[in-house]
N, C-alpha and C positions, 0 to 999 in steps of 0.2 A: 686225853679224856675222851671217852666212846658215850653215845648216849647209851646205853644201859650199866653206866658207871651211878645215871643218876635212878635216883629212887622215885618213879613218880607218882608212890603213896605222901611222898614228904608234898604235902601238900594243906593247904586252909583249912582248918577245920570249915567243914560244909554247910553246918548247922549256922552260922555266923552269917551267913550271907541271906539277910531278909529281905533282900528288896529284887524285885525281879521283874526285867521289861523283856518285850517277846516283838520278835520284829519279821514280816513273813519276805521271805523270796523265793518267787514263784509258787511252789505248792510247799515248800521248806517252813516250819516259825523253828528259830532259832532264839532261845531263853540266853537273856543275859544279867547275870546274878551280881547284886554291889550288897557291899558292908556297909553301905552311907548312901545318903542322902548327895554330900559331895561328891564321892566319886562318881554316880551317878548323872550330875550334872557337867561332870566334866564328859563323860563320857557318850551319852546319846545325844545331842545337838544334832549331828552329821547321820543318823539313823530316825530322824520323828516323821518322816515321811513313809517310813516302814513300819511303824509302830500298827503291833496287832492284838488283839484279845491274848489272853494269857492262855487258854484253854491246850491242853496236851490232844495231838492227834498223832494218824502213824506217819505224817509228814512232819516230825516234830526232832529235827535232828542233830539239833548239837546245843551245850550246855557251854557256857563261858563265864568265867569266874573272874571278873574286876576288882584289881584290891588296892592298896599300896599301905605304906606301914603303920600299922597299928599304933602309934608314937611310944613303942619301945626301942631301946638302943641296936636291938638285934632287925637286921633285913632277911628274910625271904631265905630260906638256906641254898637255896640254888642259883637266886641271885647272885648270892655274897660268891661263891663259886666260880660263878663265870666274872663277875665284876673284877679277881683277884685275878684272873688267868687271861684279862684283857691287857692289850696296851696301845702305845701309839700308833704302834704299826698293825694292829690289829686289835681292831674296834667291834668288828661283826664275827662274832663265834654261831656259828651252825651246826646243828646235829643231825641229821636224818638216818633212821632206819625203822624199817619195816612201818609200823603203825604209829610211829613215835618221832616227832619234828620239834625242836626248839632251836630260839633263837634270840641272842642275847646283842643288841645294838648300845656299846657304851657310848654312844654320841647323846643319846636320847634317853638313857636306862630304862630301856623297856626291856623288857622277857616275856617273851610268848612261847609258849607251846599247847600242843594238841594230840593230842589219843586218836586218831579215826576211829580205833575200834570202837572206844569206850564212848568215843563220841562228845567228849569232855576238851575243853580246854582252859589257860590261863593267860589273864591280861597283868602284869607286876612291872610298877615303878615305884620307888621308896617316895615322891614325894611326887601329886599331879598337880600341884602348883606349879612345877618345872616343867612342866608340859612342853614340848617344845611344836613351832603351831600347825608343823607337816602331820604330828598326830592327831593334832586337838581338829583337823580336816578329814583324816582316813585312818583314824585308828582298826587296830589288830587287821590287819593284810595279811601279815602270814598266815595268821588264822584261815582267813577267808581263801587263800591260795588254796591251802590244800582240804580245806572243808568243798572247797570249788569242784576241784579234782577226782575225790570221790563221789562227786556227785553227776559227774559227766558236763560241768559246766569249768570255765576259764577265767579268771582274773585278768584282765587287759587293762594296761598302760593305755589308756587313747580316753574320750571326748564320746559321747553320744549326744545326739540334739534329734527331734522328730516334728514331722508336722502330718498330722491328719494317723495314720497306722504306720506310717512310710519313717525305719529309723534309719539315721547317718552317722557310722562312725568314723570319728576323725581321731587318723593317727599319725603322729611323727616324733621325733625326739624333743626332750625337755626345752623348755623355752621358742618352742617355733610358733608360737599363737594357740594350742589345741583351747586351752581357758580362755583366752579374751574371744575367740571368733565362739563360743560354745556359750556364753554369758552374753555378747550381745544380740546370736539368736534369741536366745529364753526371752529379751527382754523384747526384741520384735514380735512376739507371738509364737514362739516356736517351743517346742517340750523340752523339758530340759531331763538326759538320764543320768548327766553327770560328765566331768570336765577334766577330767583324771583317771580315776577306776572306775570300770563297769565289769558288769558277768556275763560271761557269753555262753550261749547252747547252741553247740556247733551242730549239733543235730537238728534242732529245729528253728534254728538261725532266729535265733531270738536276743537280745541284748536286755539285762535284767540294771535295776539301778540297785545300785548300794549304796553310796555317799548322797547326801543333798548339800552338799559344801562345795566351796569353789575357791583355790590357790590365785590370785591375780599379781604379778608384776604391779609393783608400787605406780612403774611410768604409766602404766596400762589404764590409773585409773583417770589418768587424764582424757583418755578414749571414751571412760565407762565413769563419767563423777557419780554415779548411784551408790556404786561400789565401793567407791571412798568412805560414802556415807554408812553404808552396813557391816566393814569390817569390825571384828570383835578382837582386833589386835592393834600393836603400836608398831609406827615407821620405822621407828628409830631402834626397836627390838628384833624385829623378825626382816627373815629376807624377801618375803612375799606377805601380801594381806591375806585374808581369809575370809570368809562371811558363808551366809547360806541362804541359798536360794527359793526357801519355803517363806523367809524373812521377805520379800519381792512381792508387793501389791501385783497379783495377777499373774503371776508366775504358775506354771503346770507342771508339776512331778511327777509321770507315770511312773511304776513302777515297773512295768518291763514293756518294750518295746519289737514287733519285727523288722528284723536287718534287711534293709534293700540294696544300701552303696555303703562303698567304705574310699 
């Protein structure tokens, strides 16, 4: 299967999608379009700190379509597609050519893809109840990868935290502290631009926030009991908590930062 196997007219009817929140990075707003009031709810938590006017400018650059199943029998035809062509051994199906990326994760049923050209993308899981809660913290990534890309900015794996203009990105591999030592800055006075992913402009070294959510180590909240307190998830469910940091009496979420130390 080649991505121009798939048709990406086969798509939501457009008219369907009345609800629309608009979230700016840097001089960007990005519209993001739900069929519901639910998924909507599922969906913005980890972006309300970016929430902007709705108004259309020519910084106005990509359109993203939130859906999941309409509660008919039938899923998403491109879902059902890749869902069939997955398996054990192969969970993550990816497509990239030219202007056209999709990306099907059966661990999570999510399907995302994106048009650079057209500037259009799509967020599809048959049910966001099943959310599982590394989404329900940074949902559409891939999205934003390659929305990033054409834009002359980066997606980065790592931790920003800032005090005064002055930002710190912290990086290393999974589980080495980057969220507990990035949460219990925020909560000493320090800015928080996020603990996971942030956006970088390597040009004018700048670090933008995307996520206002924060992944923590169950142990970790023994370090951080606030954090126990604000998770919006169950122990005994998920492998890490979750919460978000605009929830924090006192807490500061700039939205973009300049880079001094990494």
């Amino acid at each position: 299967m080649k991505p121009n196997d798939f048709e990406w007219e086969i798509f939501p009817d457009r008219s369907t999608f009345g609800i629309s929140k608009t979230i700016r990075i840097n001089d960007h707003k990005l519209h993001i379009l739900f069929r519901s009031e639910t998924e909507m709810g599922k969906i913005m938590p980890p972006f309300r700190h970016l929430e902007a006017d709705g108004s259309t400018s020519r910084f106005s650059s990509l359109k993203i379509y939130v859906f999941q199943n309409d509660g008919s029998d039938k899923n998403f035809p491109v879902w059902e597609r890749l869902n069939k062509a997955a398996s054990p051994v192969k969970k993550l199906l990816m497509y990239n050519r030219d202007r056209l990326h999709i990306l099907y994760n059966d661990e999570s049923q999510v399907l995302t893809a994106i048009d650079t050209q057209k500037a259009e993308a799509y967020y599809y899981m048959p049910q966001m109840d099943r959310m599982p809660y590394y989404e329900k913290a940074a949902p559409m990534r891939m999205i934003f990868h390659h929305w990033a890309l054409v834009n002359q900015m980066i997606l980065i794996h790592g931790a920003c935290i800032s005090f005064g203009d002055k930002g710190l990105l912290l990086a290393g591999k999974g589980g080495t502290g980057k969220s507990t030592t990035a949460v219990s800055a925020a909560l000493s006075g320090f800015d928080y631009i996020g603990d996971d992913y942030v956006l970088a402009d390597p040009d004018k070294q700048t670090i933008h926030s995307l996520y206002s959510s924060s992944k923590i180590r169950w142990d970790a909240t023994d370090i951080l009991p606030v954090a126990r307190d604000l998770t919006v998830n169950e122990k005994d469910e998920d492998d890490k908590g979750i919460f978000f940091l605009r929830d924090v009496k006192g807490s500061t979420l700039p939205p973009s930062v300049s880079l001094s130390a990494v």
